[in-house]
C-alpha positions in Angstrom: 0.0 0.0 0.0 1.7 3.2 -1.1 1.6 6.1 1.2 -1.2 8.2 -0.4 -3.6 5.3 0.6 -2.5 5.5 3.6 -3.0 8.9 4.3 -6.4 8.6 2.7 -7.5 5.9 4.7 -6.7 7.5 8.0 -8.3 10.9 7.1 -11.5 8.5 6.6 -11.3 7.2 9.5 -10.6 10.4 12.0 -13.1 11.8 9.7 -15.9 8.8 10.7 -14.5 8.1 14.0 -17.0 9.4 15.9 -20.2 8.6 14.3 -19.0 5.1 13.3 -16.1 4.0 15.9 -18.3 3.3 18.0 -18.6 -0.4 19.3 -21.1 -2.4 17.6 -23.4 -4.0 20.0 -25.7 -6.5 18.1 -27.9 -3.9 16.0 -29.6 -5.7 13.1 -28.6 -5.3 9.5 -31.8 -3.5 9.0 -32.1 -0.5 11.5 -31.7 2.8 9.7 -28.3 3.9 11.7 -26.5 0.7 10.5 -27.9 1.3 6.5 -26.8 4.7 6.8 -23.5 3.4 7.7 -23.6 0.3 5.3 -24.3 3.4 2.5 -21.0 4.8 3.4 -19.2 1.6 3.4 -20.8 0.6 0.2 -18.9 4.3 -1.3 -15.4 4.1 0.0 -15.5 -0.2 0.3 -12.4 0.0 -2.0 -10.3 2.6 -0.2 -10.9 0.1 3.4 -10.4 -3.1 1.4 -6.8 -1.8 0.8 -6.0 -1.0 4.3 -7.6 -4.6 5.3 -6.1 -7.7 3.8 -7.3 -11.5 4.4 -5.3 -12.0 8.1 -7.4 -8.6 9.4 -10.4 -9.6 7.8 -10.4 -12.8 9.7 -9.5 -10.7 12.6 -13.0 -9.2 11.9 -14.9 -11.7 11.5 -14.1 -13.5 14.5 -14.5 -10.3 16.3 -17.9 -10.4 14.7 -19.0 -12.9 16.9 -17.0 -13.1 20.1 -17.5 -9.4 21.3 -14.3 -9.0 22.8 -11.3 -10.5 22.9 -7.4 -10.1 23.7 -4.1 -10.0 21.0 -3.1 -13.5 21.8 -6.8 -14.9 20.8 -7.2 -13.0 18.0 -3.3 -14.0 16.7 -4.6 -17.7 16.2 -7.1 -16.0 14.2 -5.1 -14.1 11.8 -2.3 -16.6 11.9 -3.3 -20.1 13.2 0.2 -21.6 12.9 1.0 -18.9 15.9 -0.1 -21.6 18.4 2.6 -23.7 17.1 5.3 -21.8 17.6 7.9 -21.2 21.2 6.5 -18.8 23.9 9.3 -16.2 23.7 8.3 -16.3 19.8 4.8 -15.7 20.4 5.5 -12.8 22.7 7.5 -10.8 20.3 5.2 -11.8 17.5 2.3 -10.3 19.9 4.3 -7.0 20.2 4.1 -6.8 16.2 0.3 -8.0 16.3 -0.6 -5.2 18.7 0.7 -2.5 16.0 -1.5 -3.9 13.1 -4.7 -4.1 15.4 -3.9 -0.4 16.6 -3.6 0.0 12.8 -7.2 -1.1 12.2 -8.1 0.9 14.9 -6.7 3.7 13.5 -9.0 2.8 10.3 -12.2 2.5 12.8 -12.8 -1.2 11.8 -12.5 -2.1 15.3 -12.3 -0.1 18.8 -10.7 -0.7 21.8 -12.4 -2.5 24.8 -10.8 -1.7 27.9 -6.8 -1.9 27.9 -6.3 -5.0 26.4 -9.2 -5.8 24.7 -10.5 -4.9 21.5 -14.4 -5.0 19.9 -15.7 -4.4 16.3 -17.0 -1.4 15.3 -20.1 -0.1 13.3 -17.8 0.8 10.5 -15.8 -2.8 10.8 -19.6 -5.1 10.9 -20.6 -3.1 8.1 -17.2 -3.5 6.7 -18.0 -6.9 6.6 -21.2 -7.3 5.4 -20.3 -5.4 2.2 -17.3 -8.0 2.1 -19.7 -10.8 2.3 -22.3 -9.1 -0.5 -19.1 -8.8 -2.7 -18.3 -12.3 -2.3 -14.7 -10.5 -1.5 -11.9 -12.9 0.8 -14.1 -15.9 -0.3 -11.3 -18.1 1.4 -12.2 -16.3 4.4 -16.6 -16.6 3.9 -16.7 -19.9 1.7 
């Protein structure tokens, strides 16, 4: 991802931060907030999908269901040989995990949940259900 797209994607997300960081807490598909959201994910879906590769959208969609959950669940997740490897290993692979959720928070997919824990967002489900109506990451929502 080039620099640009960076830059665009985090002036989208401080710009829907606070209307759409906010933690989504079970709301249904159809109430008018979340298709009001859903409309703006549908208009900038490409500019997220580049900031969100197959390892974060899994991170996503487990978060989809679990609620909230800590960086050494959510590694297995992403990366499910993780469990396989040494400890020491795992902790300094956790140190790097940490900087790509904080990435995704940065991107409002998913907010933060207490210190260590971290939640989807309204912008992340819907994020995901555009995914899913694109039939995009189909290795991911076969």
């Amino acid at each position: 991802m080039d620099l640009s797209s960076i830059a665009q994607l985090v002036s989208l997300a401080k710009d829907l931060l606070p209307a759409l960081g906010a933690v989504w807490n079970g709301e249904p598909e159809e109430d008018s907030t979340q298709q009001s959201i859903r409309d703006i994910v549908k208009e900038k879906y490409s500019l997220l999908r580049d900031g969100v590769g197959a390892s974060s959208m899994r991170i996503l969609s487990h978060l989809e269901g679990c609620g909230s959950c800590e960086p050494s669940l959510l590694i297995l997740e992403a990366n499910p040989r993780a469990g396989k490897i040494a400890f020491t290993a795992r902790e300094m692979l956790r140190d790097e995990f940490v900087y790509r959720l904080e990435f995704l928070k940065v991107l409002g997919v998913i907010s933060a949940a207490g210190p260590t824990e971290y939640r989807i967002s309204h912008l992340g489900k819907n994020f995901v259900r555009e995914a899913k109506c694109r039939n995009d990451f189909p290795e991911i929502f076969s």
